[in-house]
C-alpha positions as CSV (number, residue, x, y, z in Angstrom):
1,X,-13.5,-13.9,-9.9
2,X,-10.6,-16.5,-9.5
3,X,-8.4,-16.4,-6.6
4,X,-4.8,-15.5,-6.9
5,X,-2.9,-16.3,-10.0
6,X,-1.3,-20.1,-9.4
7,X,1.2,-20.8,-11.5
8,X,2.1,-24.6,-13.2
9,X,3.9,-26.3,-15.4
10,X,2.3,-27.9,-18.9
11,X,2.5,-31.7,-17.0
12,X,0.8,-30.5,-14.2
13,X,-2.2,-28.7,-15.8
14,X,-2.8,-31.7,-17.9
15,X,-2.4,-33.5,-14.9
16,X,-5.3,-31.5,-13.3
17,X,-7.3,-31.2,-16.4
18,X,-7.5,-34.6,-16.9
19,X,-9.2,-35.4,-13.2
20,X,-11.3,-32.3,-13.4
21,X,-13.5,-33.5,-16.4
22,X,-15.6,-29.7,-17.8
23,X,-12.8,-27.4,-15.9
24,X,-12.4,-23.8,-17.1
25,X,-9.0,-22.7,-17.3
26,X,-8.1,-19.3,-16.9
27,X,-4.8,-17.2,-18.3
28,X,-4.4,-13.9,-16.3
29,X,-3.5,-10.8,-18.3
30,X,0.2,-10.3,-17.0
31,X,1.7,-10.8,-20.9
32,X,-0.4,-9.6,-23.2
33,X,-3.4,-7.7,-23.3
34,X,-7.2,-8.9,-24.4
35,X,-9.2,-6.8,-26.2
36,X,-12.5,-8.0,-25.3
37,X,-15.2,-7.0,-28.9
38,X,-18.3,-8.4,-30.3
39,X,-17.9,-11.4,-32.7
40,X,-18.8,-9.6,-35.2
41,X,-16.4,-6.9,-35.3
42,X,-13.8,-9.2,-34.1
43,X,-13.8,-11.6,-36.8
44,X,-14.5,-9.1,-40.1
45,X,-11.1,-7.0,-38.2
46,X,-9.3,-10.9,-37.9
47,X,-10.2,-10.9,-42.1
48,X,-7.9,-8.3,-42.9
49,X,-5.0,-8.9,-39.9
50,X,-4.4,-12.5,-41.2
51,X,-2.6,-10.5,-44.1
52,X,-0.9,-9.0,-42.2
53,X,0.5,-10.9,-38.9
54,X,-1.4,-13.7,-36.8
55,X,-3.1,-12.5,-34.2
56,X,-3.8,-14.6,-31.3
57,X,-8.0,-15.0,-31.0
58,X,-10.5,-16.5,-29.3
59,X,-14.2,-17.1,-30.3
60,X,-16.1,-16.9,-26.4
61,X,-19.5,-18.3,-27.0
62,X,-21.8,-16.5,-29.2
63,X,-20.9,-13.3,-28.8
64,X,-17.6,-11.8,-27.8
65,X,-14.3,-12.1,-30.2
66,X,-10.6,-12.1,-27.8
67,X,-7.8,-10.6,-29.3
68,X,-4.6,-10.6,-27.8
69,X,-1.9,-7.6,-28.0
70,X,1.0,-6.2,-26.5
71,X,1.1,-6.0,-22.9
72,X,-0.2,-2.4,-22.1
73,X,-1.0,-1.5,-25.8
74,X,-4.8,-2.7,-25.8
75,X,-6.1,0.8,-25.0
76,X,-5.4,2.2,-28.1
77,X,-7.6,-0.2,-29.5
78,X,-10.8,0.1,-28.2
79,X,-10.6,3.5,-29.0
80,X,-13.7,4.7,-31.2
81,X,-14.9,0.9,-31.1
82,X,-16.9,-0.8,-28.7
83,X,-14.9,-3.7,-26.7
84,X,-13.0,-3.3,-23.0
85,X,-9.5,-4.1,-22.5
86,X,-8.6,-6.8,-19.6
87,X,-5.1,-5.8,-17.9
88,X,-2.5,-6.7,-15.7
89,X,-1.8,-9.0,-12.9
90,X,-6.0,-8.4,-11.7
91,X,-7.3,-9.1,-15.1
92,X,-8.2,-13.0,-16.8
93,X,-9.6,-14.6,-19.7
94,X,-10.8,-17.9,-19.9
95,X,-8.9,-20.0,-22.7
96,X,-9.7,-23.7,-24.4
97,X,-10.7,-26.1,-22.9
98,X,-12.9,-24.0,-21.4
99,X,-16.8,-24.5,-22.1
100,X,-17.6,-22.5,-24.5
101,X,-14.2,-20.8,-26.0
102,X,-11.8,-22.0,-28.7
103,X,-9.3,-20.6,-30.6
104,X,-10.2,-19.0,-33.9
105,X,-6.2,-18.3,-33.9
106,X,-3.5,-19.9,-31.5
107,X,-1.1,-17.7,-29.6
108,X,1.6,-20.4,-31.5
109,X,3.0,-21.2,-34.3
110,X,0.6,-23.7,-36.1
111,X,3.2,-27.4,-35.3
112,X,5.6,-25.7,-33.2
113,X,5.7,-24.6,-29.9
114,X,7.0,-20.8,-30.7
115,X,4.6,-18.5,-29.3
116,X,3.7,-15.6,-32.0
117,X,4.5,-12.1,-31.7
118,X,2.1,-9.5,-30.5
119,X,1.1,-7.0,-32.2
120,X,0.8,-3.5,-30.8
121,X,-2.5,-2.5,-29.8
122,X,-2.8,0.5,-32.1
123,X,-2.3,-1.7,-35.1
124,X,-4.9,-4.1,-34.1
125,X,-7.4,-0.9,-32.9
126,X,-6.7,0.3,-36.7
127,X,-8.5,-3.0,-38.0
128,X,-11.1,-2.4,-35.8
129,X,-11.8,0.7,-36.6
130,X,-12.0,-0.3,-40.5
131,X,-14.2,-3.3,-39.6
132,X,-16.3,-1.2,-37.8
133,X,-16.4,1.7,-40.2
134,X,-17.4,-1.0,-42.9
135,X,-20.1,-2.6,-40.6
136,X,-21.7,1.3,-40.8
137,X,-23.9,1.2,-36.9
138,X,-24.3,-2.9,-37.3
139,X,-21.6,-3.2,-34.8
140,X,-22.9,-2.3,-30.7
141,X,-21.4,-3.1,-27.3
C-alpha cells in the first residue's frame, strides 16, 4: 500500500512522470468514492448511465470496472451487487497512466478541463442492480 498521500501540482507530476518511464499513479479516495465491480457488470451498468449523466470509469485490466461517485455515497451501491467500495483519506485507486488501467470515461469534460459531476451512489447502485438483474447469476465477485 502507498505511503502517505503527497500532494502536487499538474507540472510537477508530469515532471515526475516523465523521468519515471512505466510509473503507476495513484489517486486516494478523499473526493469521490470508487465502486470497485467486475467488468462485466460495470460496463452493461455504464450502457444505460451514459443516458443519463457521465460517469467517471475506469477499465483495470481484465477484470474489474471503477466507477466513481459521491464522496461517502458508494455504499449504497454495492448493495445486492458484488463490488467493494474504496473510501476516504486510507483508500486509493490506481489511474492512467498506470499499467494496465484507462479510462473507459474521464472524470472531465471531454476538451475542457471542468471536472463532471458525481453522481450519488444510490443512482449508480440502481444501474447496477438492473445490469446485474439482466446478467441473471452471469455476474460473481
Amino acid at each position: 500500500m502507498p505511503g502517505r498521500p503527497t500532494f502536487r501540482g499538474a507540472e510537477e507530476t508530469l515532471r515526475e512522470l516523465e523521468a519515471s518511464p512505466g510509473a503507476g499513479l495513484i489517486a486516494w479516495t478523499t473526493v469521490f468514492d470508487a465502486l470497485v465491480v467486475p467488468r462485466a457488470l460495470g460496463m452493461a451498468a455504464m450502457v444505460s448511465l451514459d443516458r443519463v449523466a457521465p460517469v467517471p470509469c475506469l477499465v483495470a485490466g481484465e477484470d474489474h470496472a471503477v466507477l466513481l461517485v459521491l464522496p461517502a455515497t458508494g455504499r449504497y451501491a454495492v448493495e445486492d451487487v458484488p463490488g467493494e467500495v474504496r473510501s476516504g483519506a486510507d483508500q486509493w485507486i490506481a489511474v492512467p497512466p498506470t499499467h494496465g488501467v484507462r479510462w473507459d470515461t474521464a472524470p472531465w469534460v471531454e476538451q475542457t478541463a471542468t471536472p463532471v459531476t458525481l453522481l450519488h451512489g444510490r443512482d449508480v447502485g440502481r444501474h447496477l442492480r438492473e445490469a446485474k438483474h439482466a446478467a441473471g447469476t452471469e455476474v460473481t465477485r
